[in-house]
OpenMM code with the backbone's topology and positions (N, CA, C; nanometers):
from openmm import Vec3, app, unit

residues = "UNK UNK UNK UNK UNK UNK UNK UNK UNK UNK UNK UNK UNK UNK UNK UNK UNK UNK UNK UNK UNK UNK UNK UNK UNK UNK UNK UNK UNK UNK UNK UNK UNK UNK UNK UNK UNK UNK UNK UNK UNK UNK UNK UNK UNK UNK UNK UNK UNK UNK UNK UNK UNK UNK UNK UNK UNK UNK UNK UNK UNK UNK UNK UNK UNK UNK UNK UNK UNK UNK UNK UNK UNK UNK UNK UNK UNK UNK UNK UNK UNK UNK UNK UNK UNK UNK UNK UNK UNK UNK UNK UNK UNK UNK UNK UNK UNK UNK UNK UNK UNK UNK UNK UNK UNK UNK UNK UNK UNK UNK UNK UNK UNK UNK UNK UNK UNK UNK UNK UNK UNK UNK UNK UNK UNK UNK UNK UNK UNK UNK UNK UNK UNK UNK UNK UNK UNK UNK UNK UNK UNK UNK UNK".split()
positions = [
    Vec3(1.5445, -2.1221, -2.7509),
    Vec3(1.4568, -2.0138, -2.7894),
    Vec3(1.3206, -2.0289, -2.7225),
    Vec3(1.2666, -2.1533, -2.7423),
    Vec3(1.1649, -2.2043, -2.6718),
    Vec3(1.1397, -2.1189, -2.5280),
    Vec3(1.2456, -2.1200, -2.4325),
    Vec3(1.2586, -2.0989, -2.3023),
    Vec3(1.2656, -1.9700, -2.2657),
    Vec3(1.3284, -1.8970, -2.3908),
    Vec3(1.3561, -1.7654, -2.3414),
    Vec3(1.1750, -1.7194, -2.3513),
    Vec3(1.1327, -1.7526, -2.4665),
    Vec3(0.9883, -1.7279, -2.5128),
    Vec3(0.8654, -1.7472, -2.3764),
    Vec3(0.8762, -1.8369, -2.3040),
    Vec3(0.8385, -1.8630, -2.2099),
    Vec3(0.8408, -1.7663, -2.0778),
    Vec3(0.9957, -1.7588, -2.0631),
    Vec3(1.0462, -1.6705, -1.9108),
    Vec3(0.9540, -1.5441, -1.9764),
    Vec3(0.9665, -1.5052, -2.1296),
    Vec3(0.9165, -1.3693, -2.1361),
    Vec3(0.8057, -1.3802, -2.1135),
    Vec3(0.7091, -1.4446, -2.1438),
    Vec3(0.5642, -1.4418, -2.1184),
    Vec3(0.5630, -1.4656, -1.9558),
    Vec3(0.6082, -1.5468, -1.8701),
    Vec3(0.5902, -1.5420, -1.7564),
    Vec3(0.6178, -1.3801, -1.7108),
    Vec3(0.7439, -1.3599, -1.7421),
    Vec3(0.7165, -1.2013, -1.6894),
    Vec3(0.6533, -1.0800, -1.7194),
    Vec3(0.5642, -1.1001, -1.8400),
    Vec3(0.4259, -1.0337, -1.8774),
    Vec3(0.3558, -1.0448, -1.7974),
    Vec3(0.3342, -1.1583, -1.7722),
    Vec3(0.2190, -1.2150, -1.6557),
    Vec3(0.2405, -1.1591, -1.5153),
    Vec3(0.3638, -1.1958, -1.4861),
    Vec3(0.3993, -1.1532, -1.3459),
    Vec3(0.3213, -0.9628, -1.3833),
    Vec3(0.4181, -0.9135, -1.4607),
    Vec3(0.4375, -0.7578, -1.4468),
    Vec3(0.2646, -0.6983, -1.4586),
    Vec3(0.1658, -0.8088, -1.5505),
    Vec3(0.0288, -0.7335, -1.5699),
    Vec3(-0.0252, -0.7436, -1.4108),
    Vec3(0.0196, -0.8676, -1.3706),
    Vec3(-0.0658, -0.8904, -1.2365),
    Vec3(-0.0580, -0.7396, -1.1179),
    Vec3(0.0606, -0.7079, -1.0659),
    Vec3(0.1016, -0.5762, -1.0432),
    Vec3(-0.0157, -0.4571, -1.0799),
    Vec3(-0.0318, -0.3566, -0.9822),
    Vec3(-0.1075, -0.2308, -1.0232),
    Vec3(-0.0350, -0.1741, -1.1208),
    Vec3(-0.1865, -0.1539, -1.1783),
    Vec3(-0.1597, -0.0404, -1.3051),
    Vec3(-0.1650, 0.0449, -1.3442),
    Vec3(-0.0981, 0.1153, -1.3450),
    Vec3(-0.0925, 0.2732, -1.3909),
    Vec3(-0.1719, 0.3554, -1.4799),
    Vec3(-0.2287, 0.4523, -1.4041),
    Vec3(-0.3894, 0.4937, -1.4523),
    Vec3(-0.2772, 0.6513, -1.5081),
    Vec3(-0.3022, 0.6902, -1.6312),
    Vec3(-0.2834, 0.8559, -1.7061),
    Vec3(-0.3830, 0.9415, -1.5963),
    Vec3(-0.3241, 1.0388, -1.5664),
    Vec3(-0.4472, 1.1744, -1.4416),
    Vec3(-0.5841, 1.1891, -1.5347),
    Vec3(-0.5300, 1.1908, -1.7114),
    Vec3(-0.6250, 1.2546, -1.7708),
    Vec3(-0.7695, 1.0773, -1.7414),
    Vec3(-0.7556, 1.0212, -1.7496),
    Vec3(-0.8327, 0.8972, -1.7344),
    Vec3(-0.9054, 0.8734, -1.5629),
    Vec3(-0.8104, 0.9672, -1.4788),
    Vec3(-0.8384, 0.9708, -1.3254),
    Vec3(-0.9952, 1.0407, -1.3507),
    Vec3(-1.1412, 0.9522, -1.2887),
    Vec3(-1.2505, 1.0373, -1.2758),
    Vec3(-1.2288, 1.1507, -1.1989),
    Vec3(-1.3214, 1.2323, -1.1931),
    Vec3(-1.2678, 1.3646, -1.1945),
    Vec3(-1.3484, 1.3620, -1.0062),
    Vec3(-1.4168, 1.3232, -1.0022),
    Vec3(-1.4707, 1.2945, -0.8069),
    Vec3(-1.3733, 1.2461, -0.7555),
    Vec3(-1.2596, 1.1197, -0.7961),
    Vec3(-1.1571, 1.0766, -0.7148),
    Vec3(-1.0452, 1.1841, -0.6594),
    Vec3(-1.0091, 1.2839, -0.8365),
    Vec3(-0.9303, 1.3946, -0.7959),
    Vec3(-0.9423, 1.4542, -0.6843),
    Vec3(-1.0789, 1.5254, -0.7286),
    Vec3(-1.1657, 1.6247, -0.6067),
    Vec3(-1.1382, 1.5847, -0.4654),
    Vec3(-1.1780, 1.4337, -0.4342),
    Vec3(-1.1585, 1.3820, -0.2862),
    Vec3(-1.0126, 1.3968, -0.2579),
    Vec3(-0.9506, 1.3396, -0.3456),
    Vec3(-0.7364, 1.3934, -0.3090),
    Vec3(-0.7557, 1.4993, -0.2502),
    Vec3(-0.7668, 1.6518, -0.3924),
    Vec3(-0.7381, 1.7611, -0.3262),
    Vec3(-0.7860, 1.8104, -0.2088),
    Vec3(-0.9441, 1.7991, -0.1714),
    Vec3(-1.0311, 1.8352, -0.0683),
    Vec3(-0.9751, 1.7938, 0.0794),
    Vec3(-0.8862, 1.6667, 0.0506),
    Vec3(-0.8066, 1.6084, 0.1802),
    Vec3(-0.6423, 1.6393, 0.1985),
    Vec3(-0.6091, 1.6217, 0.0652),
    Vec3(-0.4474, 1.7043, 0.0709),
    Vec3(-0.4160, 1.8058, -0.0575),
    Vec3(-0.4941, 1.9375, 0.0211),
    Vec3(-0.4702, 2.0580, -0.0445),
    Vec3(-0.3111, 2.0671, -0.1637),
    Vec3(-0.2134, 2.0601, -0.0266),
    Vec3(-0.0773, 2.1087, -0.0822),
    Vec3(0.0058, 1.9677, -0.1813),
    Vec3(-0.0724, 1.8626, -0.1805),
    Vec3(-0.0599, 1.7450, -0.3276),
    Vec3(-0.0232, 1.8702, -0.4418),
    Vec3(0.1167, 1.8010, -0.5017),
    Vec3(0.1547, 1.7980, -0.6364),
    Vec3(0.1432, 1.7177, -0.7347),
    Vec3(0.2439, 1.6159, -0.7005),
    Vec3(0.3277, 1.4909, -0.8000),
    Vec3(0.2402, 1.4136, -0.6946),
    Vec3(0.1187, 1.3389, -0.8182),
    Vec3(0.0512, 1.2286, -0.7820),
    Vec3(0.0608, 1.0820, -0.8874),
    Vec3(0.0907, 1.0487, -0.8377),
    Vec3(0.0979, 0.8589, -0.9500),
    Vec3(-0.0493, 0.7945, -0.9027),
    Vec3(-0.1129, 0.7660, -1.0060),
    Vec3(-0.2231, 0.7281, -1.0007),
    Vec3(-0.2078, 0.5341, -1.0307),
    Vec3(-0.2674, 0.4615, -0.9671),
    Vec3(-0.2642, 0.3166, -1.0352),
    Vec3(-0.3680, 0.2633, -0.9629),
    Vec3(-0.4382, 0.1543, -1.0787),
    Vec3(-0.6017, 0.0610, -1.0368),
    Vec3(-0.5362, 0.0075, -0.8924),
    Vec3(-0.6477, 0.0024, -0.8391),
    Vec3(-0.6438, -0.1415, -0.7444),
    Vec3(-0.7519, -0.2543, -0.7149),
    Vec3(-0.7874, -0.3240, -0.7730),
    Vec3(-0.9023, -0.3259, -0.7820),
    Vec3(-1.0090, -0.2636, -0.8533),
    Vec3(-1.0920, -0.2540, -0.8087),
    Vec3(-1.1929, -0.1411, -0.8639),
    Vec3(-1.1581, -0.0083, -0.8659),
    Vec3(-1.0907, 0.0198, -0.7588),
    Vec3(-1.0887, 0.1772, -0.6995),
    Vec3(-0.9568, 0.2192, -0.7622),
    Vec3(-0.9129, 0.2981, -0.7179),
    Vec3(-0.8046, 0.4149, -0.7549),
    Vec3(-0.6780, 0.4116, -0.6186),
    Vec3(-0.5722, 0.3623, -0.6358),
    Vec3(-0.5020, 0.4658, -0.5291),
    Vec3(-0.3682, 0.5941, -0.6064),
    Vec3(-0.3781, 0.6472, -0.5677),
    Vec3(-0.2984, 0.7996, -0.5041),
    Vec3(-0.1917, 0.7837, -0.5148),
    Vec3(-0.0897, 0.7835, -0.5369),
    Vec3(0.0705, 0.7668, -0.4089),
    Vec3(0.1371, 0.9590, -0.4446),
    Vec3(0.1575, 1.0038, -0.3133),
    Vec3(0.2150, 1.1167, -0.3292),
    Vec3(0.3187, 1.1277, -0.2341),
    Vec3(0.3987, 1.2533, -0.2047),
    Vec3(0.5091, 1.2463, -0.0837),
    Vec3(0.4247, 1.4148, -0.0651),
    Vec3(0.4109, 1.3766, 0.0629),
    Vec3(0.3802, 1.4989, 0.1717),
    Vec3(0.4016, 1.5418, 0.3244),
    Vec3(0.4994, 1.6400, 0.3295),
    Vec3(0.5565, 1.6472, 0.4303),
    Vec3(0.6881, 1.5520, 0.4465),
    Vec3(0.7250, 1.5221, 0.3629),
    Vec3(0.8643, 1.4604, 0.3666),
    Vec3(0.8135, 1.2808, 0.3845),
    Vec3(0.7090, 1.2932, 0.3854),
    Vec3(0.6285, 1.1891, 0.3700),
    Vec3(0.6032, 1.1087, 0.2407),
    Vec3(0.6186, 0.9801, 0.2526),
    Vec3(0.5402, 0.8562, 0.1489),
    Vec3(0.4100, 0.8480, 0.2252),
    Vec3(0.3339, 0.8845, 0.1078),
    Vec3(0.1558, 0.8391, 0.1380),
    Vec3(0.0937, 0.7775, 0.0089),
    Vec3(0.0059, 0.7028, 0.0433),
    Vec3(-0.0996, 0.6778, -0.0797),
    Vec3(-0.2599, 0.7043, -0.0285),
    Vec3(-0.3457, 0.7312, -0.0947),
    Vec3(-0.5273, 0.6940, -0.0866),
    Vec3(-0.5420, 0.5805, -0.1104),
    Vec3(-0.6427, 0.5029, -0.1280),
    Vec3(-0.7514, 0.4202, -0.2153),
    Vec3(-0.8758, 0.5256, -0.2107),
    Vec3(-0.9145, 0.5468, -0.3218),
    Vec3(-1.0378, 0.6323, -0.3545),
    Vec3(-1.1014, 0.5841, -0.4439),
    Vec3(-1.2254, 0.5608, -0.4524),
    Vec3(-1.3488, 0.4806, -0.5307),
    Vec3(-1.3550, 0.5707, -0.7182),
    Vec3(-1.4384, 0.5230, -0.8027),
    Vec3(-1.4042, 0.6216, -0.9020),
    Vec3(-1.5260, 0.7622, -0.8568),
    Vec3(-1.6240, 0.7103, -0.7534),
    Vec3(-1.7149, 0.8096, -0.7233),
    Vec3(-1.6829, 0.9205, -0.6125),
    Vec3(-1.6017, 0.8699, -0.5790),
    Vec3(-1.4945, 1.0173, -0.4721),
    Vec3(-1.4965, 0.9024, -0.3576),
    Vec3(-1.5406, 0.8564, -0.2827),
    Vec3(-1.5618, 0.7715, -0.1418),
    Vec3(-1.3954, 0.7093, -0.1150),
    Vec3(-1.3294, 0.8250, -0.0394),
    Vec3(-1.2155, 0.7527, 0.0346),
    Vec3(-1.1988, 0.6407, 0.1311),
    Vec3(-1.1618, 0.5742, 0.0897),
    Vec3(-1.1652, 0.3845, 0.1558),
    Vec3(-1.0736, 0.3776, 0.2693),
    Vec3(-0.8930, 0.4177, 0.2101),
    Vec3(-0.7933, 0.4476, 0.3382),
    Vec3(-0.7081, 0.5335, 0.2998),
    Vec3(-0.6200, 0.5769, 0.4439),
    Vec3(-0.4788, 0.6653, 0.3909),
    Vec3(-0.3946, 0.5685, 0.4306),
    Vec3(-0.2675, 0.5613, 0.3832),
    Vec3(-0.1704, 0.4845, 0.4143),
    Vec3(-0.0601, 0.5945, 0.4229),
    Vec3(0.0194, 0.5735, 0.5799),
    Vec3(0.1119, 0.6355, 0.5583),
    Vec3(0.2689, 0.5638, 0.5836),
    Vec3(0.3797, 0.6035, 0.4904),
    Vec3(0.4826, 0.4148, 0.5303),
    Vec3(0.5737, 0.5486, 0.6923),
    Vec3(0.6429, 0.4221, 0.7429),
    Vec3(0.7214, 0.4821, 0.8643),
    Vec3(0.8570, 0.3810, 0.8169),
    Vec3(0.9108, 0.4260, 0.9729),
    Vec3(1.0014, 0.3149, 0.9677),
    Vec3(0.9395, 0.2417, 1.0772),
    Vec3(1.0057, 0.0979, 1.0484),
    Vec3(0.9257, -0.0377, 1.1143),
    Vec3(1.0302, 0.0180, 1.2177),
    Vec3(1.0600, 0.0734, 1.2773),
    Vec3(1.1217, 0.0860, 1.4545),
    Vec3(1.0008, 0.2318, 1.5201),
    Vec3(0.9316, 0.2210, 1.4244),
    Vec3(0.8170, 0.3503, 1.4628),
    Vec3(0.6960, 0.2585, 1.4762),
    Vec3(0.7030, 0.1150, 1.4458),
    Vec3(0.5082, 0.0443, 1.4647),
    Vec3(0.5199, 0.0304, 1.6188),
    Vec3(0.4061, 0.0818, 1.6805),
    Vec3(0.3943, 0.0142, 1.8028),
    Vec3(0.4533, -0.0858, 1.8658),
    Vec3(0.5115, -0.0644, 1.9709),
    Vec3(0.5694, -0.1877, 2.0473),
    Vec3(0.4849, -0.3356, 2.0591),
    Vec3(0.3794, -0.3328, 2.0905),
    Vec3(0.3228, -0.4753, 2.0486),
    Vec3(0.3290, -0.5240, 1.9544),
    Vec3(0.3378, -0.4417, 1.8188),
    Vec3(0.3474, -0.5154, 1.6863),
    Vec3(0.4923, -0.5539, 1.6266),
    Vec3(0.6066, -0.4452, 1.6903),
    Vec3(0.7392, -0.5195, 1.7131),
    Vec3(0.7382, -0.6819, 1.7956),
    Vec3(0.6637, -0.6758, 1.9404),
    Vec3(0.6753, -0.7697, 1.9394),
    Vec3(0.6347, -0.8811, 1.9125),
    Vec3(0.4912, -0.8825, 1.8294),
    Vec3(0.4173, -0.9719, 1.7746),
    Vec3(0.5532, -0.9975, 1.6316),
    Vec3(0.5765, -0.9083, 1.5732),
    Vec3(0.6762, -0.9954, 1.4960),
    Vec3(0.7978, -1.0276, 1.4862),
    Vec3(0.8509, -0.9971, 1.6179),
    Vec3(0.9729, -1.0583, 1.6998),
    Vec3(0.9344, -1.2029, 1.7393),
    Vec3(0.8563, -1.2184, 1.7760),
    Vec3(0.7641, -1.3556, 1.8385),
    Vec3(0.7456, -1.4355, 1.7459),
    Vec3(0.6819, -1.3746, 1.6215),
    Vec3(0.5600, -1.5031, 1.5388),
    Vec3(0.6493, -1.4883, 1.3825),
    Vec3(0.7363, -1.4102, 1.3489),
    Vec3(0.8119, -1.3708, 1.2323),
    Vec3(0.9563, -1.3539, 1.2703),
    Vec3(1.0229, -1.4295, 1.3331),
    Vec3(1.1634, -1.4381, 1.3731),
    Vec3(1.2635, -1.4768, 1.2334),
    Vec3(1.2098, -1.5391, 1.1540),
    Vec3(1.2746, -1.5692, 1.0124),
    Vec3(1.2873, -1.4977, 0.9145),
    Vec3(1.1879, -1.3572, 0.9683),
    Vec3(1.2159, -1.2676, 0.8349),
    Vec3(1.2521, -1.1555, 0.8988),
    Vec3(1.2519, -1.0242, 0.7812),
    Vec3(1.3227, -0.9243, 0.7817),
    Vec3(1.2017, -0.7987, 0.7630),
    Vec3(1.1767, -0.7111, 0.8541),
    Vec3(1.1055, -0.6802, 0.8519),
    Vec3(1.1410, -0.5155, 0.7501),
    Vec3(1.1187, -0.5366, 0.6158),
    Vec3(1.1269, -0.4359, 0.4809),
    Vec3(1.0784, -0.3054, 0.4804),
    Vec3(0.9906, -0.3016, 0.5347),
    Vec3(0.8753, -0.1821, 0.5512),
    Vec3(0.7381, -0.2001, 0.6013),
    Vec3(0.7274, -0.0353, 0.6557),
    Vec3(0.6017, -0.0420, 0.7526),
    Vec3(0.5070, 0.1036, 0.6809),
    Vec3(0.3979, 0.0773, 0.7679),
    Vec3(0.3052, 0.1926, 0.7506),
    Vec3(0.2010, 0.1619, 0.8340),
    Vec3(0.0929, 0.2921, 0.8867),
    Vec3(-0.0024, 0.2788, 0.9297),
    Vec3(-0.1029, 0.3170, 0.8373),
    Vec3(-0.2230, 0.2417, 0.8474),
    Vec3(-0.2892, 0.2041, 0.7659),
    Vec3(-0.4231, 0.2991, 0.8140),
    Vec3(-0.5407, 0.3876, 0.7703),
    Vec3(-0.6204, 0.4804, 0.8445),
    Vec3(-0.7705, 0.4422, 0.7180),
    Vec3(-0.8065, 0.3440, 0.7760),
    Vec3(-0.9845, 0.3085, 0.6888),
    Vec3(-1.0355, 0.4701, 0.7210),
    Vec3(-1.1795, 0.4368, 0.6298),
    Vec3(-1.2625, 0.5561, 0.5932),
    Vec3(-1.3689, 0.5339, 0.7084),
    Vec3(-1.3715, 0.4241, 0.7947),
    Vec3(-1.4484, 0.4408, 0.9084),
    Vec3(-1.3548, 0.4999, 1.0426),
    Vec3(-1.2319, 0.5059, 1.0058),
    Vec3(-1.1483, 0.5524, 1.1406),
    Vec3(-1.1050, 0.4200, 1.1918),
    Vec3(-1.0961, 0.3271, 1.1756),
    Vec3(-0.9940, 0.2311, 1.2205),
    Vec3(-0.8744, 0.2312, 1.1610),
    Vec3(-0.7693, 0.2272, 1.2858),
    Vec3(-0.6429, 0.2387, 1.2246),
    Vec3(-0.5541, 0.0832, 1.2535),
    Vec3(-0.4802, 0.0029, 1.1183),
    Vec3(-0.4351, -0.0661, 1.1385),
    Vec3(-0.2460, -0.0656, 1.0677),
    Vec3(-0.1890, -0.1496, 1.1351),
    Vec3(0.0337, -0.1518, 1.0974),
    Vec3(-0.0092, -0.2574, 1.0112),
    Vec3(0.0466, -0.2029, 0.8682),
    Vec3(0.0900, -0.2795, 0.7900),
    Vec3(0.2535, -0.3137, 0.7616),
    Vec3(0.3316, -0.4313, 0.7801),
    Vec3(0.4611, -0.4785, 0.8220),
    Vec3(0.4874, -0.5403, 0.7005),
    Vec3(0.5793, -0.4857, 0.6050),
    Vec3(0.6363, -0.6182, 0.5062),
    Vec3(0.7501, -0.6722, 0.5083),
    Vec3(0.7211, -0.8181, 0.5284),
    Vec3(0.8069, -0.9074, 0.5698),
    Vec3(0.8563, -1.0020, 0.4321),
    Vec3(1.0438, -0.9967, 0.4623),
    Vec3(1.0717, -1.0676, 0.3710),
    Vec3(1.1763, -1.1742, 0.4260),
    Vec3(1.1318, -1.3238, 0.3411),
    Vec3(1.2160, -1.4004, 0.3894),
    Vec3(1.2613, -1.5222, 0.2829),
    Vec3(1.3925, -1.5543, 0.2043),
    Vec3(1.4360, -1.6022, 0.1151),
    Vec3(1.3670, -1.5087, -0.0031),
    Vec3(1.3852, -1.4264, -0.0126),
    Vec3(1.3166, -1.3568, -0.0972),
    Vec3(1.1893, -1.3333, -0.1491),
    Vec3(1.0939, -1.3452, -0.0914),
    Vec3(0.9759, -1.3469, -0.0616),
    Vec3(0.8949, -1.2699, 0.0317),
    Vec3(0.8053, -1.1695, -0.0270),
    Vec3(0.7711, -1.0734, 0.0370),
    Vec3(0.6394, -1.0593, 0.0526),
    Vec3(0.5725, -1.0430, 0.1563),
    Vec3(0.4288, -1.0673, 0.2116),
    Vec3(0.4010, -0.9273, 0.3047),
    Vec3(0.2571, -0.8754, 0.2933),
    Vec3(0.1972, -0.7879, 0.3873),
    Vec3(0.1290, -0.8723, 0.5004),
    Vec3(0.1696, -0.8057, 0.6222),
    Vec3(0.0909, -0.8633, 0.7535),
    Vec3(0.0367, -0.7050, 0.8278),
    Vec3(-0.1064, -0.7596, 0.8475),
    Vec3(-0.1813, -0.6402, 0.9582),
    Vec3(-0.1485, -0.6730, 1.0510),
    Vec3(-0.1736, -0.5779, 1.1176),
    Vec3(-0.1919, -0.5533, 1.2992),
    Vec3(-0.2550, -0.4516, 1.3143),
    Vec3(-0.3247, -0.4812, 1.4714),
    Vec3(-0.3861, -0.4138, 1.5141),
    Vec3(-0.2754, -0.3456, 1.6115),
    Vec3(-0.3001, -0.2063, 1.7003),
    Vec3(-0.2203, -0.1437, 1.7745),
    Vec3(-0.1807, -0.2624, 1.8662),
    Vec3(-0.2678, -0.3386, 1.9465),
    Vec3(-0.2355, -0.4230, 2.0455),
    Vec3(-0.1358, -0.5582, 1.9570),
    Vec3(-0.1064, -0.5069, 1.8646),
    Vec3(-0.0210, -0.6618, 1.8187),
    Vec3(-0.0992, -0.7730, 1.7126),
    Vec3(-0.2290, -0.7647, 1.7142),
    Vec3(-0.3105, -0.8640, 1.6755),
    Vec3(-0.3154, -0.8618, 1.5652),
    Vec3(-0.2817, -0.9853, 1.4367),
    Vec3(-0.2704, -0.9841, 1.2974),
    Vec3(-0.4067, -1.0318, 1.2895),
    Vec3(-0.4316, -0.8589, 1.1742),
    Vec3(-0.5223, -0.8625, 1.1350),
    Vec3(-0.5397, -0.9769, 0.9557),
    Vec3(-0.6605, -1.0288, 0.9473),
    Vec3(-0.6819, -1.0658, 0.8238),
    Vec3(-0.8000, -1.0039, 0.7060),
    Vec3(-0.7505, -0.9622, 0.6297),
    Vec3(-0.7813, -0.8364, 0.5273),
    Vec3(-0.8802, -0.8487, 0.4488),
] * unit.nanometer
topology = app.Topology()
chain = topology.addChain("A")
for resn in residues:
    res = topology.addResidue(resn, chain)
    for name in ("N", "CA", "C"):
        topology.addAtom(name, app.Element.getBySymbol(name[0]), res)
């Protein structure tokens, strides 16, 4: 009994650590505003913390996207996922090269609020799953 009591609390722990799911009605109302003002035709939005800020996740255009948006409206990034045979050829081969042991799960390009755009690659290996940047030229970025 002891043990089961345990695994459960570990997976409290695990599951709080995870983003959390923000109600729209609790979404400040400037974060909304910045969504719609940038993606008009947004429906079905899932809101969850990240940090301080807010992200988004919606499907547009047949598309998976998310924001990060501040609670004062200030959009941080867009993320949009692809398929990892769509990241730039340098960043295929940066993780053909430097990640030969794993499996590359999912991709996206990543679009900051200053206009830098960086490939985010998630890599899994023995079951274990990690985000790696890149830059277009291949270069892992550190976050």
């Amino acid at each position: 009994m002891k043990s089961l009591l345990l695994l459960l609390g570990g997976a409290l722990l695990a599951s709080a650590a995870q983003a959390q799911e923000v109600a729209p009605a609790q979404v400040p109302a400037a974060a909304k505003a910045t969504l719609y003002a940038k993606f008009p035709a947004v429906k079905a939005v899932t809101w969850e913390k990240e940090g301080p800020n807010l992200e988004a996740g919606f499907k547009l255009n047949g598309k998976t996207m998310s924001v990060v948006i501040t609670p004062g409206g200030a959009l941080q990034e867009t993320e949009t996922d692809m398929p990892p045979a769509q990241l730039p050829a340098a960043v295929r081969a940066t993780l053909a090269r430097n990640y030969k042991a794993y499996k590359v799960a999912e991709a996206s390009t990543i679009v900051k609020a200053d206009g830098t755009t960086v490939y985010e690659a998630e890599v899994a290996k023995s079951g274990k799953k990690q985000d790696v940047l890149f830059t277009a030229d291949g270069r892992v970025v550190t976050p």
